[in-house]
C-alpha positions in Angstrom: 71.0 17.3 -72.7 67.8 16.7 -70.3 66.8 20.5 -72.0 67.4 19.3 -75.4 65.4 16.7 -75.2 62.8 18.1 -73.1 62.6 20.9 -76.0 62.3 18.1 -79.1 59.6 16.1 -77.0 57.5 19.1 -76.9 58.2 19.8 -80.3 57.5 16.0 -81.1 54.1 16.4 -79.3 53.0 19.5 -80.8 53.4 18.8 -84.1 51.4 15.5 -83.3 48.5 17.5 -81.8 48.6 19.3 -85.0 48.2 16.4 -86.8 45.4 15.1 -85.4 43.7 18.7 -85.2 44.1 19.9 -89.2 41.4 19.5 -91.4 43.5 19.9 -94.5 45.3 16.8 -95.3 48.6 18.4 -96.8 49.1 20.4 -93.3 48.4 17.2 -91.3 51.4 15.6 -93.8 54.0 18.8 -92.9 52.7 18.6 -89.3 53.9 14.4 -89.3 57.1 14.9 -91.1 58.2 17.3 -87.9 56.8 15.4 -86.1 59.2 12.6 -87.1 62.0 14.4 -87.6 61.5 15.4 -83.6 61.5 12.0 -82.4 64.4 11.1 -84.9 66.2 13.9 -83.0 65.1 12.2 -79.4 66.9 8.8 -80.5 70.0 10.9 -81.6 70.5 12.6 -78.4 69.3 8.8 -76.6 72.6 8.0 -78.0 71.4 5.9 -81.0 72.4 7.4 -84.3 71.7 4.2 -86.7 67.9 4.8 -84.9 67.5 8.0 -85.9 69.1 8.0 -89.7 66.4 5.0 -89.8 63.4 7.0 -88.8 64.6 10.2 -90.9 65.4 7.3 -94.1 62.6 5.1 -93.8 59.8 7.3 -92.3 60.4 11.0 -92.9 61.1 9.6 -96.6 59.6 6.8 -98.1 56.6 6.8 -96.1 56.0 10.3 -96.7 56.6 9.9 -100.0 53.9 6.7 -99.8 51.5 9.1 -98.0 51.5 11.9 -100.6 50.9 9.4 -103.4 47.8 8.4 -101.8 46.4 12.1 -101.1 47.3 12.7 -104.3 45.1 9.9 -106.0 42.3 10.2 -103.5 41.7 13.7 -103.7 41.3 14.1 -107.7 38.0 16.1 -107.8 39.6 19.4 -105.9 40.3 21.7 -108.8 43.7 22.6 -109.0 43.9 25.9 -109.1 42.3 26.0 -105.6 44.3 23.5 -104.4 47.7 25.1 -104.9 46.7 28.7 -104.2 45.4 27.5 -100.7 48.7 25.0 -100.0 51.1 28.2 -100.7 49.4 30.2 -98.3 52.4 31.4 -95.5 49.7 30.7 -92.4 50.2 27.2 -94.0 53.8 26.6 -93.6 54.5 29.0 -90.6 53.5 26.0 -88.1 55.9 23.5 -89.7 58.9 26.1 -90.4 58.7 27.7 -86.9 59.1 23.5 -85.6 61.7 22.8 -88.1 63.7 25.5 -87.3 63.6 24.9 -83.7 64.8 21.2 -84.5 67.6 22.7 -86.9 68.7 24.7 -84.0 68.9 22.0 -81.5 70.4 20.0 -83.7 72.9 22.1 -84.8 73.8 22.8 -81.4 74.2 19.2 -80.3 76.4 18.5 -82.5 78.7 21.5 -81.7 78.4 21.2 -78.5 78.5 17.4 -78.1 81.0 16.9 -81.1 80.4 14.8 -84.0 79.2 11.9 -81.9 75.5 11.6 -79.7 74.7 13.3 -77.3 73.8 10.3 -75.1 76.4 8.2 -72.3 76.7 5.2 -74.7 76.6 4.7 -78.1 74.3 1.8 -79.1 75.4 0.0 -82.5 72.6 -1.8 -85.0 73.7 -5.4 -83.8 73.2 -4.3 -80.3 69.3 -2.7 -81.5 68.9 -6.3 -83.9 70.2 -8.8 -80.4 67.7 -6.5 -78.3 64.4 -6.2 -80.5 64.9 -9.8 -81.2 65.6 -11.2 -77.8 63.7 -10.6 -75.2 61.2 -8.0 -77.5 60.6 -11.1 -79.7 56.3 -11.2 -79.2 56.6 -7.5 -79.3 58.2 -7.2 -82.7 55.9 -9.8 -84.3 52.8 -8.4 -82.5 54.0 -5.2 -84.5 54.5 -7.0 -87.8 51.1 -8.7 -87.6 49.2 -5.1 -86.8 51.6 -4.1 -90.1 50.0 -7.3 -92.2 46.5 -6.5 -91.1 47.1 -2.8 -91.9 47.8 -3.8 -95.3 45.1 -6.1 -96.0 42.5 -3.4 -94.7 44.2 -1.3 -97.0 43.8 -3.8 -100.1 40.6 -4.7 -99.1 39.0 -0.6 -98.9 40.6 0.2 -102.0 39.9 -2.6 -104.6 37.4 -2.0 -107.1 34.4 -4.4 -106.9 34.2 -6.9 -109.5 31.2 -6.7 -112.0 28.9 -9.7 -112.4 27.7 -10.5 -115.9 23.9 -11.6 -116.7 24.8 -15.5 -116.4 26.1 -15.0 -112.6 29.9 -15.8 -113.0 32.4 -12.8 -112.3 34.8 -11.3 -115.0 
């Protein structure tokens, strides 16, 4: 197990270098969603399943999904054509396949090796994860909600359009 999850913490890491290293905004996305998938493979083979369907359900998917939107409504003025011809480029998605399919693998091999269940000693149930984050990890928890909350209003507040004065100096 301790090569297992050596393997997906390197691959968790890499693909996180890569994300912070590529220019093009659409690699950085393929680069994150490995890179996600990787640490949802580290809390499987921690021994917490409910943890990593979580991350694969909630951040692999709808964030991701969240993330695309917006590229694809900032980035209007790149012509099309351009666009897709350089996105279905093989170099493109050799980085992100080679990582995936070194996830599949371990993966795959966990659960034949380890049986249906994790790979970890214990199991760790979603009451157990909801008596723990809000016990003693209480301030943490809501320090994290609060950076969520400001994260949104910067968000609102960088993409709102300005509101137009008229001549008498009221707003519309």
């Amino acid at each position: 197990m301790n090569v297992m999850f050596v393997l997906a913490s390197a691959v968790a890491v890499l693909a996180t270098v890569m994300v912070v290293t590529r220019t093009n905004v659409i690699h950085a996305l393929l680069y994150f969603i490995v890179s996600l998938m990787a640490v949802a493979l580290i809390f499987y083979l921690l021994g917490a399943p409910f943890v990593a369907a979580l991350e694969i359900i909630i951040y692999a998917g709808a964030i991701m999904v969240l993330f695309v939107f917006a590229v694809m409504m900032l980035n209007p003025k790149v012509d099309q054509d351009r666009r897709g011809s350089e996105w279905a480029r093989p170099a493109a998605w050799a980085g992100p396949a080679v990582l995936t399919f070194i996830l599949g693998v371990e993966l795959l091999f966990a659960v034949y090796w380890y049986g249906s269940g994790p790979a970890g000693v214990t199991e760790v149930s979603a009451r157990q994860v909801g008596m723990s984050l809000y016990g003693p990890y209480l301030l943490g928890a809501e320090m994290v909600s609060m950076i969520l909350l400001a994260g949104l209003v910067t968000a609102y507040h960088l993409g709102r359009q300005p509101r137009m004065i008229n001549r008498e100096g009221g707003s519309d």
